[in-house]
N, C-alpha and C positions, 0 to 999 in steps of 0.2 A: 521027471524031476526037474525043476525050474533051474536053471544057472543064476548065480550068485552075479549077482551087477556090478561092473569094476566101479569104485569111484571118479567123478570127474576131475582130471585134473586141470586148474588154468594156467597156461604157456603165458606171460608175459614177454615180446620180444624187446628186447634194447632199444633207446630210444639214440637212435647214433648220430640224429638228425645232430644236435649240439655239440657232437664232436666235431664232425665235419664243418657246421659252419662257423664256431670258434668262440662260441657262446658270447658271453656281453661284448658291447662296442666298448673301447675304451675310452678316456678325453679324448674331446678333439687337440689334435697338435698341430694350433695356429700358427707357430715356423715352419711348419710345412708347408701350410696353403699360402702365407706368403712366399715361400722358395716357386713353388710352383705357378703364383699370380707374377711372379717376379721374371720365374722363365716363357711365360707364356708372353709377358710385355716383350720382351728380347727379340721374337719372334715375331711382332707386326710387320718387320723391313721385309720378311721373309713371306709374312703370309702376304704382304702388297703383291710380290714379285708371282707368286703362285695363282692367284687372283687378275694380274693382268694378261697372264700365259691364257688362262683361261675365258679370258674375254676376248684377247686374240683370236683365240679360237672358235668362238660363238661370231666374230665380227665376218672372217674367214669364209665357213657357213654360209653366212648372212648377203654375202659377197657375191657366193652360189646361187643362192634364191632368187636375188636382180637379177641376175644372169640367164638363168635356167628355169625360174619361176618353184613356186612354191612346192610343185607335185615333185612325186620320182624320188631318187637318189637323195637331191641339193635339200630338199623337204627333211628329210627324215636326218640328216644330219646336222642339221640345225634343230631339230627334236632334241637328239642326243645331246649336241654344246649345253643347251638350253638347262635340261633333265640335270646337267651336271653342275649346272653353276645353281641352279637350283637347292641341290644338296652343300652346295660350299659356301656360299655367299654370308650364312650366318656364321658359321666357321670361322671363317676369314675376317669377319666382325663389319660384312657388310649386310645387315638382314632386309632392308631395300631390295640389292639384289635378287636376295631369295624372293623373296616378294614378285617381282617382276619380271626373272626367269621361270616362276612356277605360273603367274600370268602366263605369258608363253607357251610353256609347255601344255596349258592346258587347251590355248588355241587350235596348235598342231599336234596333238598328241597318235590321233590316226589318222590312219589315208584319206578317211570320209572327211573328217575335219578340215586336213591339208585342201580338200578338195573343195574348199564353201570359203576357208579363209584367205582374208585379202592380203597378199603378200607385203601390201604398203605396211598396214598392222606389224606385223611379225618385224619388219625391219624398225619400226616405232622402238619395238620392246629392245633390241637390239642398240640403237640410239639411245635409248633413256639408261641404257645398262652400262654403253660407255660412261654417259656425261655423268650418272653418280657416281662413279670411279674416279671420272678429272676433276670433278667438284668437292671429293669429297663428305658424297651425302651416305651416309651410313645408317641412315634410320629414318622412321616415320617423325621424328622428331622436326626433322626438317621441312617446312610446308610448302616448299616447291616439288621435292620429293616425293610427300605422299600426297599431293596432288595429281602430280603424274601419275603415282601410280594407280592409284583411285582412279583416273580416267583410263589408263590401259587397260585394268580389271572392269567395270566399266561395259567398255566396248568388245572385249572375251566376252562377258558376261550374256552380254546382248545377245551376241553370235551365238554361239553355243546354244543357250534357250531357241532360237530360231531353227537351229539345225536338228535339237531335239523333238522340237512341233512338228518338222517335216513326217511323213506317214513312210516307213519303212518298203524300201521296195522289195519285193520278193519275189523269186524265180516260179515261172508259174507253169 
């Protein structure tokens, strides 16, 4: 005797996606974004002050390098100033900066690289990082600026391709 087939039923489950994310945006509330453009101006004295600690500290570094030469310890902490002002420099409302610490960074980024690049370079980037700071130059806007920096990217650039071409040694 054959069994009687239950019918199928269809589960719809809840869609809670739109609770959680709180469905329609509302207007935008332009006294807001001026409160907040407003607080953010407040804050330039502040972001200068944060921005030259941290070039301090890149020049620091950089100090180490002349000193001790690019490989080792002095190397890789001038990596890291670099790496960090990298991440802040557009923050701060200096995107130059960023520009020319990621230059940088990209020079020395590992041992191999510390190990081919010219330490005069590295202290370049380091110079050009100060003088847009005491100058003032805040952006590509500037065509002393991105001239600079267009030649320190540039001269990375060069290096890097060259270090790439090399043929990888391996333990044999």
């Amino acid at each position: 005797m054959a069994q009687k087939e239950q019918p199928i039923e269809m589960i719809t489950p809840p869609n809670m996606l739109r609770v959680k994310v709180g469905g329609r945006i509302g207007p935008v509330d332009e006294a807001a974004i001026a409160r907040a453009e407003a607080a953010l101006d407040d804050m330039k004295e502040v972001f200068a002050e944060w921005l030259e600690a941290e070039v301090q500290k890149l020049e620091k570094a950089a100090k180490r390098v002349a000193e001790e030469g690019i490989e080792g310890e002095a190397g890789e902490a001038l990596f890291a100033r670099a790496h960090d002002l990298r991440g802040m420099g557009t923050t701060y409302k200096f995107p130059i900066i960023t520009r020319m610490a990621g230059s940088l960074s990209k020079l020395i980024e590992t041992p191999e690289k510390r190990a081919i690049a010219p330490a005069k370079l590295a202290l370049a980037h380091t110079g050009a990082i100060r003088a847009a700071m005491r100058q003032d130059i805040r952006d590509d806007n500037n065509p002393v600026g991105r001239a600079l920096a267009e030649e320190l990217e540039t001269q990375v650039l060069d290096l890097v391709a060259e270090f790439e071409d090399q043929p990888v040694a391996r333990a044999g």
